[in-house]
LOMAR-592123 format. One record per residue (C-alpha): chain; x, y, z; residue in three letters. Coordinates in Angstrom, 2 decimals, padded with zeros to 5 digits, always signed. Layout:
BEGIN
<'A' <X Y Z> 'ala'>
...
end
This chain:
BEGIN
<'A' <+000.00 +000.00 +000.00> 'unk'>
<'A' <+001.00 +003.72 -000.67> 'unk'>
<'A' <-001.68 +006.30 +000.49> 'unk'>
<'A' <-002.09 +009.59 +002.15> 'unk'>
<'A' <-004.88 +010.93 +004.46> 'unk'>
<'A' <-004.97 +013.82 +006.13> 'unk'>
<'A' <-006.09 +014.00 +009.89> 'unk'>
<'A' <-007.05 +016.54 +012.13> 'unk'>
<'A' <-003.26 +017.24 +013.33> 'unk'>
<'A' <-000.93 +015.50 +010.60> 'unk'>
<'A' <-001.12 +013.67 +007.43> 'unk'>
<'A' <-001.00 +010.29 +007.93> 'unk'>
<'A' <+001.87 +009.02 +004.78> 'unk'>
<'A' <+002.27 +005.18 +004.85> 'unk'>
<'A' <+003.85 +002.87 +001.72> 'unk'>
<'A' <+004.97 +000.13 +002.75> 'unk'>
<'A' <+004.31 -004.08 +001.26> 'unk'>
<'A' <+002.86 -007.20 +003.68> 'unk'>
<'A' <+004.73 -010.51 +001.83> 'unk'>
<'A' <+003.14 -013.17 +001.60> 'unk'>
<'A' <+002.46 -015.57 +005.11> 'unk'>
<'A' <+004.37 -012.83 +006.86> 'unk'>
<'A' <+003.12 -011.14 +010.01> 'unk'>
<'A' <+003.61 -007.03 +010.34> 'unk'>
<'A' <+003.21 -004.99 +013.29> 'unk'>
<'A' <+002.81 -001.83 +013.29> 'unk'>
<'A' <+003.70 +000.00 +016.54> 'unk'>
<'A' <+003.50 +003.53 +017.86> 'unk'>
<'A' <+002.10 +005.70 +020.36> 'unk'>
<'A' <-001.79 +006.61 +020.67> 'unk'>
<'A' <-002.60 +008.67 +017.96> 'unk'>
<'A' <-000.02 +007.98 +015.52> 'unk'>
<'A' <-002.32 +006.66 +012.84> 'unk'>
<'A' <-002.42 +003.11 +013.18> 'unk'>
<'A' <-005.99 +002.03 +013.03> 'unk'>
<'A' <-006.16 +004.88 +010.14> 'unk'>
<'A' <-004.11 +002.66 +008.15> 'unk'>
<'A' <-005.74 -000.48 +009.06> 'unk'>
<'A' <-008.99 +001.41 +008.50> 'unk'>
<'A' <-007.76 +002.16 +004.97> 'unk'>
<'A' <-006.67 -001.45 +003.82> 'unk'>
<'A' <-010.20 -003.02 +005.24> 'unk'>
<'A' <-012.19 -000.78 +003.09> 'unk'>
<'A' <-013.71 +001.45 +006.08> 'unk'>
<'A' <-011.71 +005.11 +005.11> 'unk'>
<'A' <-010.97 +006.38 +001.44> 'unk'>
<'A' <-007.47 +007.85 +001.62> 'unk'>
<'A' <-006.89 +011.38 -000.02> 'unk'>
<'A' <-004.59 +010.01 -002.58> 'unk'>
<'A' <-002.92 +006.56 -003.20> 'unk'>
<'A' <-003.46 +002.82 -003.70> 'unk'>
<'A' <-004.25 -000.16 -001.87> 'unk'>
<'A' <-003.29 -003.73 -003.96> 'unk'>
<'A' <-004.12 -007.54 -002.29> 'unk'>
<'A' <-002.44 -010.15 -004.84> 'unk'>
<'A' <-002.17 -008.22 -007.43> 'unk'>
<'A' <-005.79 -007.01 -007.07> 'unk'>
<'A' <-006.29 -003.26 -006.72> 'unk'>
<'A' <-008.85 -002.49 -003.57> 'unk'>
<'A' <-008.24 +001.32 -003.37> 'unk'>
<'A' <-007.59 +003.93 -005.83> 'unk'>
<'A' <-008.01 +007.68 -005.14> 'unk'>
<'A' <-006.03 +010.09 -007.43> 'unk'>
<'A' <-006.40 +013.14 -009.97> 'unk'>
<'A' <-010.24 +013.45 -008.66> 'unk'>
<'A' <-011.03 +009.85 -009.42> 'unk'>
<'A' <-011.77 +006.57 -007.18> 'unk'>
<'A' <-012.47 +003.14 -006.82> 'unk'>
<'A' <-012.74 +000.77 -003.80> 'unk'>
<'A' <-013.73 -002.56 -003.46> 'unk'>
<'A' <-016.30 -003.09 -000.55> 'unk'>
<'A' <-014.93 -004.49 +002.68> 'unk'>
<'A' <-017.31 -007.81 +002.05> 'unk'>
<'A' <-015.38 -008.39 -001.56> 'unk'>
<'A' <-012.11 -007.80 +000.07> 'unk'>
<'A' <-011.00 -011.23 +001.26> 'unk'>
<'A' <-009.50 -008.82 +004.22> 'unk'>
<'A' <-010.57 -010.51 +007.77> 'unk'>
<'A' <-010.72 -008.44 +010.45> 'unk'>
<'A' <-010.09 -009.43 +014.74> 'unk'>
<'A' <-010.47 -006.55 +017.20> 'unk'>
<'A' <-009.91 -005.84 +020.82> 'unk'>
<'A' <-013.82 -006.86 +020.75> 'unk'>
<'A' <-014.60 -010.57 +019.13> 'unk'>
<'A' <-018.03 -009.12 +017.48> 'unk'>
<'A' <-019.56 -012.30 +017.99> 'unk'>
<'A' <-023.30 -012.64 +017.62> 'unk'>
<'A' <-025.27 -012.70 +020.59> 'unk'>
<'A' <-027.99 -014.95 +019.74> 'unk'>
<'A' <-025.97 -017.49 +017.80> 'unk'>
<'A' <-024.06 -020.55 +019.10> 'unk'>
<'A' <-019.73 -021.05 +018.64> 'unk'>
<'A' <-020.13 -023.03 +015.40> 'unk'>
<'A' <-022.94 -020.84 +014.29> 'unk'>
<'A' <-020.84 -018.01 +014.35> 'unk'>
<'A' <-017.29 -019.24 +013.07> 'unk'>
<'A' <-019.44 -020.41 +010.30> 'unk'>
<'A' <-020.73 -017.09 +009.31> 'unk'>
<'A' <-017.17 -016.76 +008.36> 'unk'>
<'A' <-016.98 -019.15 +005.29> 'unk'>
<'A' <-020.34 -018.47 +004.62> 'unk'>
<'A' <-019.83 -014.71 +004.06> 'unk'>
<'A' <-017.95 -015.58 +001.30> 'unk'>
<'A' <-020.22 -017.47 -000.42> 'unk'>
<'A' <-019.45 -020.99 +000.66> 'unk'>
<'A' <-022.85 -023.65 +001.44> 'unk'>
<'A' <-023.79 -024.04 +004.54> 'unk'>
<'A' <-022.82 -027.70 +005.20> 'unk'>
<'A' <-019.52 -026.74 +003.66> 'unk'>
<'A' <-019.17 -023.67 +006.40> 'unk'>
<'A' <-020.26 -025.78 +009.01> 'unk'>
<'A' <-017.86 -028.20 +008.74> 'unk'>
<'A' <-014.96 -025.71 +008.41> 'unk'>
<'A' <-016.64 -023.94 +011.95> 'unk'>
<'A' <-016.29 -027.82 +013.62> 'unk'>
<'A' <-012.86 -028.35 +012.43> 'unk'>
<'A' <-011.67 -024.53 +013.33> 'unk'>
<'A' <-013.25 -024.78 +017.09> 'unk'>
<'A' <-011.67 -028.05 +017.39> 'unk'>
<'A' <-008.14 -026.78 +016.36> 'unk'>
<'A' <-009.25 -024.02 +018.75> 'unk'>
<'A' <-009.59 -026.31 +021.34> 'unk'>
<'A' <-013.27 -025.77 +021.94> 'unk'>
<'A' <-014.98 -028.34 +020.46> 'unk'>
<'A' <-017.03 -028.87 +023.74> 'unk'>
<'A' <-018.15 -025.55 +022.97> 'unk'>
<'A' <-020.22 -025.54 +019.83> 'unk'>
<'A' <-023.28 -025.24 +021.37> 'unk'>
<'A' <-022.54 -022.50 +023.55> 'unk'>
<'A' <-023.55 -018.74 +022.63> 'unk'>
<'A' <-021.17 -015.55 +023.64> 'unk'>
<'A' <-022.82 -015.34 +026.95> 'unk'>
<'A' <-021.77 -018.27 +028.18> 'unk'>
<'A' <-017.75 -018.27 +027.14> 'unk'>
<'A' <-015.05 -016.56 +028.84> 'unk'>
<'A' <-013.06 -013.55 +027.14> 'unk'>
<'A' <-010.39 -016.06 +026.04> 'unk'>
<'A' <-012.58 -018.09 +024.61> 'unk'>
<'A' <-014.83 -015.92 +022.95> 'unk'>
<'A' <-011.64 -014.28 +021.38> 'unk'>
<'A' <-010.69 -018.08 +019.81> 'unk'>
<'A' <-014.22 -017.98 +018.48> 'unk'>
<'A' <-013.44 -014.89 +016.31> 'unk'>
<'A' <-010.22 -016.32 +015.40> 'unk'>
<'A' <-011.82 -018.76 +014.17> 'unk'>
<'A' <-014.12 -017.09 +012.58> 'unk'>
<'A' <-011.70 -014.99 +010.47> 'unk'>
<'A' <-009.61 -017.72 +009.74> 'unk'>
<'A' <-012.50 -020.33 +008.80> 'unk'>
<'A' <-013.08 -017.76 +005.61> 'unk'>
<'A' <-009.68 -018.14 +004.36> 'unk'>
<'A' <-008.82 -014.12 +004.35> 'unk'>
<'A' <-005.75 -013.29 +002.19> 'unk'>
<'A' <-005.20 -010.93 +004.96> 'unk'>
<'A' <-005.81 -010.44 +007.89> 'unk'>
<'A' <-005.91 -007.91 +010.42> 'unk'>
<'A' <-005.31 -007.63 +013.88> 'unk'>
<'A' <-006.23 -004.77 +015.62> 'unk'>
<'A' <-005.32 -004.57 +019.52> 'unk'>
<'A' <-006.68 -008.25 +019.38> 'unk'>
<'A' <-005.45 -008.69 +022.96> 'unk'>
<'A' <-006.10 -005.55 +024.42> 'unk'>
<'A' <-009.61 -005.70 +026.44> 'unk'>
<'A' <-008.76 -009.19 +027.87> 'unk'>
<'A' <-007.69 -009.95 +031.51> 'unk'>
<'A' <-004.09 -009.91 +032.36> 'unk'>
<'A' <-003.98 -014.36 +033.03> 'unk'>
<'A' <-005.82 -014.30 +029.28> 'unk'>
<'A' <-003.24 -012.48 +027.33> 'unk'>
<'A' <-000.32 -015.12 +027.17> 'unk'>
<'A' <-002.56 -018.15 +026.05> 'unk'>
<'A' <-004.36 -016.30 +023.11> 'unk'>
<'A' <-001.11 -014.89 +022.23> 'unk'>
<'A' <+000.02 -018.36 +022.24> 'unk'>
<'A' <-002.67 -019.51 +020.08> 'unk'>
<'A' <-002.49 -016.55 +017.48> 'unk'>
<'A' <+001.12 -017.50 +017.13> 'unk'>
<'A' <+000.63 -020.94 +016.32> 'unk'>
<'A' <-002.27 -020.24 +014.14> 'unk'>
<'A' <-000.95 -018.12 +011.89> 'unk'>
<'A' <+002.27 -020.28 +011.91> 'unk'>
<'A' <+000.56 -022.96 +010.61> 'unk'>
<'A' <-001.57 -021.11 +008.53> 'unk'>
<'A' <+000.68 -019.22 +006.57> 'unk'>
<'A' <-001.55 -016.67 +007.00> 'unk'>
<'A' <-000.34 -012.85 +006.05> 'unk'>
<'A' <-001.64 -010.62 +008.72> 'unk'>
<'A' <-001.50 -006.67 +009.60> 'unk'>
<'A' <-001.16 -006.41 +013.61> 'unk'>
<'A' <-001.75 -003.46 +015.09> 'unk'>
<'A' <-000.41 -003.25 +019.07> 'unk'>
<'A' <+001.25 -001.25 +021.53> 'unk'>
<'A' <+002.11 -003.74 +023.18> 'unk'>
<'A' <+005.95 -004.64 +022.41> 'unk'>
<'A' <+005.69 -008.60 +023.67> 'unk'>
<'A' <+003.05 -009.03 +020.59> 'unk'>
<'A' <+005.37 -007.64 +018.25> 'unk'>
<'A' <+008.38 -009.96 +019.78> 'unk'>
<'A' <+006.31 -012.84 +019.58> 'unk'>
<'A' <+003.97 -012.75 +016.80> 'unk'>
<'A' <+005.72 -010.66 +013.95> 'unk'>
<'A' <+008.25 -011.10 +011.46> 'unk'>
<'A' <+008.91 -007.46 +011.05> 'unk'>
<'A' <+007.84 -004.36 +012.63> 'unk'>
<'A' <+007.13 -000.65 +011.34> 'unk'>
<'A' <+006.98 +002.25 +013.89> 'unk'>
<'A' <+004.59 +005.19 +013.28> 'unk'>
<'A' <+005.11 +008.54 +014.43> 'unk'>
<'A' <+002.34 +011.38 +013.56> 'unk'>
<'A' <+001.17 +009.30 +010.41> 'unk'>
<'A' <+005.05 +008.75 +009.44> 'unk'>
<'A' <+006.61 +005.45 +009.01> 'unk'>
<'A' <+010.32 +005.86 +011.95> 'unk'>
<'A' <+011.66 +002.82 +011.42> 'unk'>
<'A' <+010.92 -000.79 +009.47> 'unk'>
<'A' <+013.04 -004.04 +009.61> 'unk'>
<'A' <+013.12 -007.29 +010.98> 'unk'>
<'A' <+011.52 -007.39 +014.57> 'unk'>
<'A' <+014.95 -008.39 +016.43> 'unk'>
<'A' <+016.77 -005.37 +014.34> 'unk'>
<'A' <+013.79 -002.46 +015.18> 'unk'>
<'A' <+013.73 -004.05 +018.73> 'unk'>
<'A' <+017.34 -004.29 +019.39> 'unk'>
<'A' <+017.99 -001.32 +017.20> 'unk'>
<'A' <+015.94 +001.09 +017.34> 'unk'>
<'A' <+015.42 +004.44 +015.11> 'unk'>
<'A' <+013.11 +006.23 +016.62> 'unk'>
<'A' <+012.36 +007.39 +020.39> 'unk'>
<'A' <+008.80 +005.28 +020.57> 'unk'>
<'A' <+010.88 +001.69 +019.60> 'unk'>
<'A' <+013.69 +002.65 +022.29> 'unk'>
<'A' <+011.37 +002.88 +024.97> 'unk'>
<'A' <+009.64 -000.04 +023.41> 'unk'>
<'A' <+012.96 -001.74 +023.85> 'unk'>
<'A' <+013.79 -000.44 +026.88> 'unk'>
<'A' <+016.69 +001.43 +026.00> 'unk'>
<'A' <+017.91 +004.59 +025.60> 'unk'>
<'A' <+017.84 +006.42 +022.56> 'unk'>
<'A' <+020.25 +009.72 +022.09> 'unk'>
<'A' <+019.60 +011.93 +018.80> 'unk'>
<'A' <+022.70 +013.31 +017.37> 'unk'>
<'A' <+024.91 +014.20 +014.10> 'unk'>
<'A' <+027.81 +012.15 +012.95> 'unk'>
<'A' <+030.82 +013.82 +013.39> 'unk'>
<'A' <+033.01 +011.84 +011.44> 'unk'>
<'A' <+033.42 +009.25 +008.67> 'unk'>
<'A' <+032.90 +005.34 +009.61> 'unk'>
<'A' <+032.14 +002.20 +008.29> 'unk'>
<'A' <+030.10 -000.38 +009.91> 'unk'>
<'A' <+031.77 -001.80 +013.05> 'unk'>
<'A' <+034.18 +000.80 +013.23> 'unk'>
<'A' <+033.95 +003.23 +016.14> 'unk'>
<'A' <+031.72 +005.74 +015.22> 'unk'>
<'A' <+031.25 +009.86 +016.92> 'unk'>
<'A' <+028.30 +011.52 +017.51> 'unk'>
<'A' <+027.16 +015.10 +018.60> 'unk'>
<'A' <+023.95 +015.76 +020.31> 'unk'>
<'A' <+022.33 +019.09 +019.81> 'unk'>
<'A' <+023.66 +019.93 +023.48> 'unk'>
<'A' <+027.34 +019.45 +022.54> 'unk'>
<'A' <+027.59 +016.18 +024.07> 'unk'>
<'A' <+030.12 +013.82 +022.10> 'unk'>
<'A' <+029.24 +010.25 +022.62> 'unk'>
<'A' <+031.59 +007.42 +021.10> 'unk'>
<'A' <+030.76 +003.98 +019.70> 'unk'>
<'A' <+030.13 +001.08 +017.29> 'unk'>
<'A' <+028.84 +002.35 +014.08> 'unk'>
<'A' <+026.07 +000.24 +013.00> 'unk'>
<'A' <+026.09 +001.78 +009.22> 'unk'>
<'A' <+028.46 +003.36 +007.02> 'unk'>
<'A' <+028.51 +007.30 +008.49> 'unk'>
<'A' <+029.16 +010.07 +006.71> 'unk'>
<'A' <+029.93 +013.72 +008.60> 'unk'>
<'A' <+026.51 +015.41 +009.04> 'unk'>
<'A' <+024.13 +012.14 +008.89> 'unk'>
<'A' <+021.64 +012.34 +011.46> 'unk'>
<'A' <+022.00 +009.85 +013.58> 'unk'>
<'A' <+021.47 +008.20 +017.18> 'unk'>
<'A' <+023.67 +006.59 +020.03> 'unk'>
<'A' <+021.27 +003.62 +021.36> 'unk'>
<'A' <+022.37 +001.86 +024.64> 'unk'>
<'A' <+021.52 -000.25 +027.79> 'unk'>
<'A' <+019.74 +001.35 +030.72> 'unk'>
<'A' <+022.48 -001.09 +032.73> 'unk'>
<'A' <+025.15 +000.08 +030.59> 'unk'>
<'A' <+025.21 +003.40 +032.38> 'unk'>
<'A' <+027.63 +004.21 +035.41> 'unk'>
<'A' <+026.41 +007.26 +037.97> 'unk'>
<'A' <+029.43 +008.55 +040.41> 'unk'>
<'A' <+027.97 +011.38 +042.63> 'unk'>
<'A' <+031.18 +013.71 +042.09> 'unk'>
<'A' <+032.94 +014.51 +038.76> 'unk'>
<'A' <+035.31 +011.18 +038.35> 'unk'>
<'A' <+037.56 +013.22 +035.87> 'unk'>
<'A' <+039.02 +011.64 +032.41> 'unk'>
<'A' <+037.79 +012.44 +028.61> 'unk'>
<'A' <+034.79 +014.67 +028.67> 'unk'>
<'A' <+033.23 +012.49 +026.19> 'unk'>
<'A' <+030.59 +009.35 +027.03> 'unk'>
<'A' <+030.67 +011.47 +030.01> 'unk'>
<'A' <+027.97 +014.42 +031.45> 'unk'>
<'A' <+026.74 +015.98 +034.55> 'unk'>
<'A' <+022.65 +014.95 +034.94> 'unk'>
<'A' <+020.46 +016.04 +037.01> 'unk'>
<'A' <+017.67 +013.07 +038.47> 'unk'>
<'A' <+013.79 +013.56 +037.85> 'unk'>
<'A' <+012.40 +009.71 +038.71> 'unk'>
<'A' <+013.61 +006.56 +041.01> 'unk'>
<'A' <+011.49 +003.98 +040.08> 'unk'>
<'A' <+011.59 +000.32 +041.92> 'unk'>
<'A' <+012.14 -002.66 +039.72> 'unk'>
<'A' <+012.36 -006.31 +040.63> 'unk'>
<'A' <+016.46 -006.42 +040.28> 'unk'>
<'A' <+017.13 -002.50 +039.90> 'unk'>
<'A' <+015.84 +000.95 +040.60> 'unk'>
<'A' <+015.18 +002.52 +037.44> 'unk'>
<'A' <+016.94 +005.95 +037.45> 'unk'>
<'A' <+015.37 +008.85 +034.92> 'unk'>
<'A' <+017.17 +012.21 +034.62> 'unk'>
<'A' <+016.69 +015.48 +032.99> 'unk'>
<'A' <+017.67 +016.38 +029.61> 'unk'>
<'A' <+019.33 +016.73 +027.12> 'unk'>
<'A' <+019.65 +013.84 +027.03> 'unk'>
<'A' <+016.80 +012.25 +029.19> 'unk'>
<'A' <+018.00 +008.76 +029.76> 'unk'>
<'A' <+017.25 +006.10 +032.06> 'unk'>
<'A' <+019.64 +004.06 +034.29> 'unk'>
<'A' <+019.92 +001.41 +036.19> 'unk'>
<'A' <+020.79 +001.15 +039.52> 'unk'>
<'A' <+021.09 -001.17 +042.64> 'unk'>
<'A' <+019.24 -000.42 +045.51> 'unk'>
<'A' <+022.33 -000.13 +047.71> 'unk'>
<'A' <+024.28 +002.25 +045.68> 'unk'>
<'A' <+020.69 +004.70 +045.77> 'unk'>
<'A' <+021.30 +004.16 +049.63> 'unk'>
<'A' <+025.45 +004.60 +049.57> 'unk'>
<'A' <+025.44 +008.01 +047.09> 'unk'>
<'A' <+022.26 +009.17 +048.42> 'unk'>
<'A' <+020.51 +009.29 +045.11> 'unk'>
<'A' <+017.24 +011.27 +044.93> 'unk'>
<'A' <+015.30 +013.67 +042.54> 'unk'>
<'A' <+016.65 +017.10 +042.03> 'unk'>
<'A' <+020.13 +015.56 +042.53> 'unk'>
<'A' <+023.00 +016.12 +040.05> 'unk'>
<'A' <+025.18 +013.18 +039.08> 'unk'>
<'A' <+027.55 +012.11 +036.96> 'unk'>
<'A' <+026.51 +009.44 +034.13> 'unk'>
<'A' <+029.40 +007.40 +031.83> 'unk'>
<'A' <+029.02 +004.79 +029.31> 'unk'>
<'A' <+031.51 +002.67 +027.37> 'unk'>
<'A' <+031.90 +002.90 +024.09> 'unk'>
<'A' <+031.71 -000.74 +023.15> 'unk'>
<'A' <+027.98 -000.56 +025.03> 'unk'>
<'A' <+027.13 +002.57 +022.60> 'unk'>
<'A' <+025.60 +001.27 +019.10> 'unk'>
<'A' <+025.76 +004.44 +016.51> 'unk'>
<'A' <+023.22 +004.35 +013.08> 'unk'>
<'A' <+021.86 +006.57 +011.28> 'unk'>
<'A' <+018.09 +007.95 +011.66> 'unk'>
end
């Protein structure tokens, strides 16, 4: 897909392709136009210009004053929200077999698709039973079911885990993982929640105010991030910068923050002088002394602290910008330096902690 649709405070700008029996999440803070695009590829929302193409089919076409758009029914697009949508007053099998039988298949031929998806879904027990009387989990397996029992050629997954209970989340996660698996099934996910992404995605795109941040492989965005969302999404820090001198990949690498800072480390690209860039590291990579230890000014910078937050191993140590980055800390050394908000310290990193690529 390539479109553009204009929202209320940005433009939401989004090409990017879904191959085939691949899973793609796309990640990013409230707001940043995800269920727009997901909204756009399930027929719901025209975009302002730009295409939408499934198999070499053409869904969506808006340009020089002219569109088309297939209807969501004639998509082949299947669709599993936060809420299952199930119907009320029908049973499990009734219901997964609405599925099939929205795309024109008979009805014995849907119903035996809904019996062998609920069994595969582990509810077999359960065909008789309407919404009413199923839990969250497995009234969430039903609509999986349901959207898989009509054979989408995509489909997408909006929040699917969001509204359910905390003891729910793993096992459905669980199941849409080895469902799609064994599926082959390409699928759009849609989630703020980084563990989906981790475990159910091949690759990951980051939006930011309708732009596409970063795309790659999920271990690359998640273990490298390029924008500020995926750090914190990765749980490290992320410090924006300019190169400040030539490198090639694996070679140590300079940066410049717009503060003056000079941080050292591995480049993860070839830099050139002037590439935007950003130093990514470890929240445990970080060393606080409470007085000035001395040495090369650079990896090295007076910060003031703003948050101590308790962890299970560490205290998680947050301090004023530029940069804002978080540490961490053991409890004893908050008790032996006297570590509190408002207090200045003195943060260090190593340079072969410090990964360097451009933005």
């Amino acid at each position: 897909m390539d479109v553009s649709v204009a929202r209320q405070d940005f433009t939401v700008q989004a090409a990017f392709d879904v191959p085939a029996g691949e899973t793609v999440a796309i990640l990013g803070p409230n707001g940043a136009g995800k269920s727009t695009v997901l909204s756009i590829v399930a027929g719901l929302l025209m975009p302002d210009s730009g295409r939408v193409v499934l198999d070499g089919r053409e869904l969506t076409r808006y340009g020089n004053g002219r569109a088309m758009t297939v209807p969501p029914e004639r998509r082949r697009v299947g669709l599993m929200g936060q809420d299952p949508l199930l119907f009320p007053h029908l049973s499990a099998l009734e219901n997964v077999a609405f599925g099939p039988r929205s795309q024109g298949r008979s009805r014995s031929v849907s119903r035996a698709l809904a019996q062998e998806w609920l069994e595969r879904m582990g509810l077999a027990d359960f065909e008789s039973r309407r919404p009413a009387e199923m839990s969250g989990g497995q009234r969430q397996r039903v609509a999986l079911a349901r959207a898989l029992a009509a054979e989408p050629a995509l489909l997408l997954l909006d929040e699917p885990l969001g509204a359910l209970d905390a003891q729910t989340v793993p096992e459905i996660r669980q199941v849409l993982r080895t469902h799609l698996r064994e599926t082959g099934t390409t699928s759009l996910l849609v989630t703020h929640d980084v563990l989906d992404a981790a475990v159910l995605a091949d690759r990951v795109i980051v939006l930011e105010r309708g732009r596409i941040v970063d795309d790659g492989p999920t271990t690359s965005v998640l273990s490298a991030p390029r924008s500020s969302f995926g750090a914190t999404l990765a749980g490290l820090n992320l410090v924006p910068g300019t190169v400040s001198g030539k490198a090639a990949s694996g070679d140590g690498a300079e940066l410049t923050t717009s503060a003056g800072l000079q941080l050292i480390g591995i480049a993860a690209d070839s830099l050139t002088p002037g590439d935007p860039a950003a130093a990514v590291f470890r929240p445990s990579a970080v060393s606080v002394f409470p007085t000035d230890p001395g040495g090369s000014p650079r990896n090295h910078w007076p910060a003031r602290i703003a948050s101590l937050e308790p962890g299970t191993a560490a205290i998680r140590l947050r301090t004023d910008g530029p940069p804002a980055v978080a540490v961490d800390v053991t409890p004893a050394a908050v008790a032996e330096m006297g570590l509190a908000p408002g207090s200045v310290v003195f943060l260090s990193v190593k340079a072969t902690e410090v990964l360097i690529h451009r933005r």
